[in-house]
C-alpha positions as CSV (number, residue, x, y, z in Angstrom):
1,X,125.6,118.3,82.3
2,X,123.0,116.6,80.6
3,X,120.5,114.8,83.0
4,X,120.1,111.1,82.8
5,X,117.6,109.7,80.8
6,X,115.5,106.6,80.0
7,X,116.0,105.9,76.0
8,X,114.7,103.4,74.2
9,X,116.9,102.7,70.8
10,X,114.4,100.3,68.9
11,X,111.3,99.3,69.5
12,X,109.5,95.7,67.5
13,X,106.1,95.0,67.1
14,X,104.7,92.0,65.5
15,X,101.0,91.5,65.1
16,X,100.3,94.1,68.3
17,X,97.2,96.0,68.1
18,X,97.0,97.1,64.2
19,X,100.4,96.6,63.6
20,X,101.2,93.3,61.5
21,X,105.2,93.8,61.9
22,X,107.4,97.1,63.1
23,X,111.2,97.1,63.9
24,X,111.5,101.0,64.4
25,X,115.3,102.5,65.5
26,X,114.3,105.2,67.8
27,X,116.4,108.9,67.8
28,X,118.1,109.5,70.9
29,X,115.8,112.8,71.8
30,X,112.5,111.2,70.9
31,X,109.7,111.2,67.5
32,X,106.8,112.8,66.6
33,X,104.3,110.4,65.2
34,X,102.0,112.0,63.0
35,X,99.0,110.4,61.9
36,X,94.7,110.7,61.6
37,X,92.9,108.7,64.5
38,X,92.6,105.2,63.9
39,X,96.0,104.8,61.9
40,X,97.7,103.6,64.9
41,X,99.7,106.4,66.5
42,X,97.8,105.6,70.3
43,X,99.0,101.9,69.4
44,X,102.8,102.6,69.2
45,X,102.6,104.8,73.0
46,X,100.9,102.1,74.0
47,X,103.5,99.5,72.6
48,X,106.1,101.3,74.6
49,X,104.1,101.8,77.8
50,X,103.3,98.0,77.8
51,X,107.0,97.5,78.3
52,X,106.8,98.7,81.9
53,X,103.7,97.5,82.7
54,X,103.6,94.7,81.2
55,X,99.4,95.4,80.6
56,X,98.1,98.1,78.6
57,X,97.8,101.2,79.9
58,X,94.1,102.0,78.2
59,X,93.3,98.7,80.4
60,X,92.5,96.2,77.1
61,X,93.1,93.0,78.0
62,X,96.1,90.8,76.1
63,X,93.5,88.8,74.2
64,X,91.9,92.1,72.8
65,X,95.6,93.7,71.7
66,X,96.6,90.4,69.0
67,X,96.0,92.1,65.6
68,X,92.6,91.0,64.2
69,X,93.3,87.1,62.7
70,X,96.8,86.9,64.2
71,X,97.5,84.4,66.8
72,X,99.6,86.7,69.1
73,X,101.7,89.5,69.6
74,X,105.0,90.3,70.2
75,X,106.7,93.2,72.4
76,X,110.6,93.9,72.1
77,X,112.1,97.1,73.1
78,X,115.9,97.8,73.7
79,X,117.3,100.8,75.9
80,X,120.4,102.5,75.5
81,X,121.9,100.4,78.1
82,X,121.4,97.8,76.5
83,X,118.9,95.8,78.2
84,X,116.1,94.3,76.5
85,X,112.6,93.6,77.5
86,X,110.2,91.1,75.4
87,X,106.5,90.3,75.9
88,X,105.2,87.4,74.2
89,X,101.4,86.6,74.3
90,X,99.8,83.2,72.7
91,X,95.7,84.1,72.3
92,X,94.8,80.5,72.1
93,X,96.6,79.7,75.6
94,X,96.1,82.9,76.8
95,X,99.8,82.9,78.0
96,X,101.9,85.4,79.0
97,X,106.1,85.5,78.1
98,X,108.5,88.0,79.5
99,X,112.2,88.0,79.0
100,X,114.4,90.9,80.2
101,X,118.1,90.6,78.5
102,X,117.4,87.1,78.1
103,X,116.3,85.3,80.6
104,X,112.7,84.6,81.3
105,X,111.0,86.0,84.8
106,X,109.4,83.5,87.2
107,X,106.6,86.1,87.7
108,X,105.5,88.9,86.1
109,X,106.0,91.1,88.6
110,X,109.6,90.8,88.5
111,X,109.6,92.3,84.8
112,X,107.5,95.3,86.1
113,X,109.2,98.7,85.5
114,X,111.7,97.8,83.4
115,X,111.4,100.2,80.8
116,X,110.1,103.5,83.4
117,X,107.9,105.6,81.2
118,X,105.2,108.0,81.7
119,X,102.1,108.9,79.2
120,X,99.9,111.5,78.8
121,X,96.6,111.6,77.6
122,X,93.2,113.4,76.6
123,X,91.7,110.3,78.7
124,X,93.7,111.1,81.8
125,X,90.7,113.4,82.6
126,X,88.6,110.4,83.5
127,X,91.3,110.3,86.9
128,X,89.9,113.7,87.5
129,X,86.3,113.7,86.5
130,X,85.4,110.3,86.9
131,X,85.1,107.4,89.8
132,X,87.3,106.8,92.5
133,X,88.6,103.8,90.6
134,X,90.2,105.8,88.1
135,X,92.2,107.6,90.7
136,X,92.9,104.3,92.9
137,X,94.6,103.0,89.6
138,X,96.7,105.9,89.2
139,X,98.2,105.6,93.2
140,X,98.1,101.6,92.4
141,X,100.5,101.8,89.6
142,X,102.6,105.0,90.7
143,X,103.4,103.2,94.2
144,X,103.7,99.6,92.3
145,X,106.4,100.9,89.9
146,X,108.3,102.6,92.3
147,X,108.1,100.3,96.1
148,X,108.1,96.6,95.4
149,X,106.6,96.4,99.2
150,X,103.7,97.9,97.7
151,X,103.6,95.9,94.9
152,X,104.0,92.4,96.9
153,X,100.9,94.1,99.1
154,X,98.8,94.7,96.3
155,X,99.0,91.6,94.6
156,X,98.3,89.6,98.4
157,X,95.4,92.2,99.2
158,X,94.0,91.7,95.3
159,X,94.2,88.1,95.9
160,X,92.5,87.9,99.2
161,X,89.7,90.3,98.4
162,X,88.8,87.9,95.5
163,X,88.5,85.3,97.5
164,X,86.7,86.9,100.1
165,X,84.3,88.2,97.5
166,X,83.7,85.0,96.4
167,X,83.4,83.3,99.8
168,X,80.7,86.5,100.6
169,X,78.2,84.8,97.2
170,X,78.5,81.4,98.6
171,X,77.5,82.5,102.1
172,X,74.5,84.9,100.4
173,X,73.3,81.2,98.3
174,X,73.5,79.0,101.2
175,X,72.3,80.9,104.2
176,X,76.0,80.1,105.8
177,X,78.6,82.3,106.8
178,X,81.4,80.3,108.3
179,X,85.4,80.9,108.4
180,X,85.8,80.6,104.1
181,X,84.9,84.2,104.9
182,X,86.5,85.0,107.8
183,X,90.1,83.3,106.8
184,X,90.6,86.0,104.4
185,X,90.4,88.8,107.0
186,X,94.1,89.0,108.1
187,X,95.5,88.7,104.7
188,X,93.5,91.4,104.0
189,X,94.0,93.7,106.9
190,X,98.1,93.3,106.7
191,X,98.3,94.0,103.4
192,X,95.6,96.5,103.3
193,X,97.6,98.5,106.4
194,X,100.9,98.8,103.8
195,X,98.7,99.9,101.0
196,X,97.0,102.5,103.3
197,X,100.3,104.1,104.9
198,X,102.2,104.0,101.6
199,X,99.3,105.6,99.3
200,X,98.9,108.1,102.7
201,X,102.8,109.1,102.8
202,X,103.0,109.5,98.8
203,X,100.4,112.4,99.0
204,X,101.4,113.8,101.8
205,X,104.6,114.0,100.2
206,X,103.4,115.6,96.9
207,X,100.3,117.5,97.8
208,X,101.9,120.9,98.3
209,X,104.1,120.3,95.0
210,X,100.5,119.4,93.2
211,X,99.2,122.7,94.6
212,X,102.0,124.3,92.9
213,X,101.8,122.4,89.8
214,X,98.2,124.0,89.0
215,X,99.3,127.3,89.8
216,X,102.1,127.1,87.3
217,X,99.9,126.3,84.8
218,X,97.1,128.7,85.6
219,X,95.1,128.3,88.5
220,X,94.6,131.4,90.3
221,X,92.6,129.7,93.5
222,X,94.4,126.6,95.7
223,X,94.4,123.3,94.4
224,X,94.1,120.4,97.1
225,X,94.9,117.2,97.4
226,X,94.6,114.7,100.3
227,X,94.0,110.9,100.6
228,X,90.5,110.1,101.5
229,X,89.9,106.9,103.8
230,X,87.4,105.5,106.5
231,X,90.7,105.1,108.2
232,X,92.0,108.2,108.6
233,X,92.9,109.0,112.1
234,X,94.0,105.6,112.5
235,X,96.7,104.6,114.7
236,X,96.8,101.3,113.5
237,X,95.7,100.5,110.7
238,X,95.6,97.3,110.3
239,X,93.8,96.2,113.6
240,X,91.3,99.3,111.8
241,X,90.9,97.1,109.1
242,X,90.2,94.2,110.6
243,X,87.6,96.1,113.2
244,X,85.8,97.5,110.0
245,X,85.7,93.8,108.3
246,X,83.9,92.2,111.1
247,X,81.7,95.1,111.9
248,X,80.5,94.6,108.3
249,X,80.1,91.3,108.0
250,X,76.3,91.2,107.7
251,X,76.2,93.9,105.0
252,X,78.9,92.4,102.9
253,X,77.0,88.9,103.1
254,X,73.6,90.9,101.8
255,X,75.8,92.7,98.9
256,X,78.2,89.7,98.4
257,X,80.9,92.3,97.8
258,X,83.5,93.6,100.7
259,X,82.3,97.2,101.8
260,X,85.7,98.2,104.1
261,X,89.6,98.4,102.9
262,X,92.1,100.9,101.0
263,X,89.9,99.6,97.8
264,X,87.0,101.8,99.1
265,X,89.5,104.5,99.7
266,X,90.1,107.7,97.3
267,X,93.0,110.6,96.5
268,X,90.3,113.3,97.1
269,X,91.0,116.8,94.6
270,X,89.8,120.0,95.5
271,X,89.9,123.6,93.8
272,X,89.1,126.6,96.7
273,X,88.2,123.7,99.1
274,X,85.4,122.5,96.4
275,X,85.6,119.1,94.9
276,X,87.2,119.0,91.0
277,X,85.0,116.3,89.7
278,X,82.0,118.2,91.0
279,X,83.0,121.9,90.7
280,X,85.8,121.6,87.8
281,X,85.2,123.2,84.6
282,X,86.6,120.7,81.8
283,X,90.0,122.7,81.6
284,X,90.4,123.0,85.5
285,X,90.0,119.0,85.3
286,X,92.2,118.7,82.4
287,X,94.9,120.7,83.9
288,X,94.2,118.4,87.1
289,X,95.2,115.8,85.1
290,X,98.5,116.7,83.5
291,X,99.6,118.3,87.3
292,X,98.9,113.9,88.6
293,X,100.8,113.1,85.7
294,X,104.3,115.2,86.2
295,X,104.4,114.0,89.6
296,X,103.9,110.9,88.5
297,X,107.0,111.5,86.0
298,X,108.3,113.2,88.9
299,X,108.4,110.2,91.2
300,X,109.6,107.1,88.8
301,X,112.7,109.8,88.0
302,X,113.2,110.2,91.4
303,X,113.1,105.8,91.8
304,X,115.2,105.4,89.2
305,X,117.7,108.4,89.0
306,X,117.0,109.2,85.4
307,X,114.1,110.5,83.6
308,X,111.7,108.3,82.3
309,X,110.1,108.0,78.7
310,X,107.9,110.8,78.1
311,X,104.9,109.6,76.0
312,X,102.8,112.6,74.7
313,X,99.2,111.3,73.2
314,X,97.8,114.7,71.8
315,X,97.9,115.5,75.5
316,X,97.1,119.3,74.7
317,X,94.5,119.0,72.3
318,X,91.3,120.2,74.2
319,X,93.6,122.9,76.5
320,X,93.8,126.6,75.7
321,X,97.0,128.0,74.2
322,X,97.7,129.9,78.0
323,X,97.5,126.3,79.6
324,X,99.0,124.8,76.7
325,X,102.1,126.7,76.5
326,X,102.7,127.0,80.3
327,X,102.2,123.3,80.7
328,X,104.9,123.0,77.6
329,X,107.2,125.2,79.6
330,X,106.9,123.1,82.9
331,X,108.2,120.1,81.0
332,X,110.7,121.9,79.4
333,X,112.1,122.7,82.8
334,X,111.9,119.1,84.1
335,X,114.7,118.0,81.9
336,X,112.6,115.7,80.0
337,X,114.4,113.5,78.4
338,X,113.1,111.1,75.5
339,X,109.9,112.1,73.8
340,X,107.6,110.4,71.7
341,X,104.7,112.3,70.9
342,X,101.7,111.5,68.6
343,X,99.0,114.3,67.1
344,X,96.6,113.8,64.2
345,X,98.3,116.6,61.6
346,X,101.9,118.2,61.9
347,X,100.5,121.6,62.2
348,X,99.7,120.5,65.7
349,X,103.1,120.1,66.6
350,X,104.2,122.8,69.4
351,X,107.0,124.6,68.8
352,X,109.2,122.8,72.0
353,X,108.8,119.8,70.0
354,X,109.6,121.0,66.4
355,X,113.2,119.7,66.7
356,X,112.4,116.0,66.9
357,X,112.1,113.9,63.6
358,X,109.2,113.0,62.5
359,X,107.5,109.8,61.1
360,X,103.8,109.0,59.5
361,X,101.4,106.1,60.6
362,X,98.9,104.8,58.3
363,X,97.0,101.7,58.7
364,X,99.7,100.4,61.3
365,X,102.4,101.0,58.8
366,X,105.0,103.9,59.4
367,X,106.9,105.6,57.1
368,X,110.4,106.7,57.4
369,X,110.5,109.8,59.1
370,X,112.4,112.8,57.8
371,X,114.4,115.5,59.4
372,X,112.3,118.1,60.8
């Protein structure tokens, strides 16, 4: 029995990124998107990955994704099922429109996650290698996709943390620190308690399977992984969070910035009980990366009971062919379901993928793909 799976059956651009107008019927099993960097290949993923997010997923802002002279852009994808989801935004208003089947949301978040898809990408080494951000953002968007709690928590404690932020520079200018600070303290510490327990269950959930990710694909020593917080140990953390705001009132007045919550928090990686982005050799961090990614694919199939979009950005283009092809075969095994994947020449194609039809991107114009 064939598992279920997420498929999109067209996809329409107009004036998004570098393309000026696209209305592309998509095969059942997925594309391969061949085409030199620049043409636009990175565009279409991100086309399709905007239709979850509803934001793009290399972190442009709206404004920066309207084709050069246009005055918007448009998003419209259709699944199998036949719902529809369309993102409209207007550069001079800087407003936002989504639709799903029809009908316009209130909020954005209530369009979040309807089209579930997963991408992979040369850049998700930054998760491993770089700051904490970068792997905050990853928990922030895995848990937002798949427990609306968490996304209700994160927009409050965003909101709140702003505010407080803000209240912390007028209290540095004027010598005053009254409750404009202060009021944003339980806002912050309830949210901030769900955003803690809910990032903390997740990877105690999926560490071991992330240990066993990177053995599949090579790693002969133990790979860790374990959610790093000035809370841990906590009982409760929300009255933890509060404790830690007032006991840092003073500093956060000096650095106008809020020094304690789950934003100061980080999903800690280790190789042999030494940290990755210290100790990691480039492939070690690269193979990291693609382990955080299938449990991220992991996880939205297991929300939504069939397997998301698979979006494949050259993902294996700096790995060796060992890590390459047992990464390949992992994917194979997951049931994957519909595949889009982009590379710069077809010789680059792996063989798992030969069987998809193929299509050319130049200058943010495709050409009909062909059999392959």
């Amino acid at each position: 029995m064939t598992p279920a799976a997420i498929r999109l059956t067209t996809l329409a651009l107009r004036d998004f990124r570098n393309f000026e107008r696209l209305d592309l019927a998509l095969p059942a099993d997925g594309l391969v998107v061949v085409g030199e960097n620049g043409q636009g290949k990175t565009n279409l993923l991100e086309a399709v990955y905007y239709l979850q997010l509803l934001r793009s997923v290399r972190g442009a802002r709206d404004v920066d994704l309207v084709r050069f002279g246009a005055t918007g852009f448009h998003v419209e994808g259709v699944s199998c099922g036949g719902r529809r989801v369309a993102v409209g935004f207007e550069r001079a208003s800087r407003r936002k429109r989504v639709t799903v089947d029809g009908a316009a949301v209130q909020r954005l978040s209530d369009g979040i996650g309807a089209v579930p898809a997963v991408m992979f990408s040369p850049d998700d080494v930054e998760m491993v290698s770089g700051a904490p951000v970068a792997r905050r953002r990853y928990l922030d968007i895995l848990l937002a996709l798949t427990s609306r709690s968490y996304l209700t928590a994160l927009q409050t404690y965003r909101g709140a943390l702003a505010r407080r932020n803000a209240a912390l520079r007028d209290a540095a200018r004027t010598g005053r620190v009254d409750a404009r600070v202060s009021v944003w303290d339980v806002p912050l510490a309830e949210a901030g308690g769900v955003l803690w327990r809910q990032r903390r269950a997740w990877v105690a959930r999926a560490a071991d399977r992330y240990g066993r990710l990177c053995a599949a694909i090579g790693e002969s020593r133990p790979a860790t992984m374990r959610y790093a917080s000035t809370l841990d140990g906590a009982a409760d953390p929300e009255a933890a969070i509060a404790a830690a705001l007032a006991a840092k009132l003073a500093l956060d007045v000096r650095r106008g910035m809020t020094q304690a919550g789950p934003h100061r928090d980080d999903l800690a990686l280790a190789l042999d009980g030494r940290d990755l982005r210290t100790f990691g050799s480039a492939g070690q961090q690269r193979s990291a990366a693609i382990a955080l990614r299938m449990l991220e694919w992991e996880t939205l199939r297991e929300a939504c009971g069939a397997a998301p979009v698979l979006l494949l950005d050259d993902p294996f283009a700096e790995l060796d062919a060992r890590r390459s092809a047992r990464i390949l075969a992992l994917l194979s095994d997951a049931g994957i379901g519909q595949t889009m994947l982009a590379v710069p020449r077809e010789t680059d194609i792996p063989a798992e993928f030969t069987r998809l039809e193929r299509a050319r991107v130049d200058g943010g114009v495709m050409q009909a793909w062909r059999a392959a």
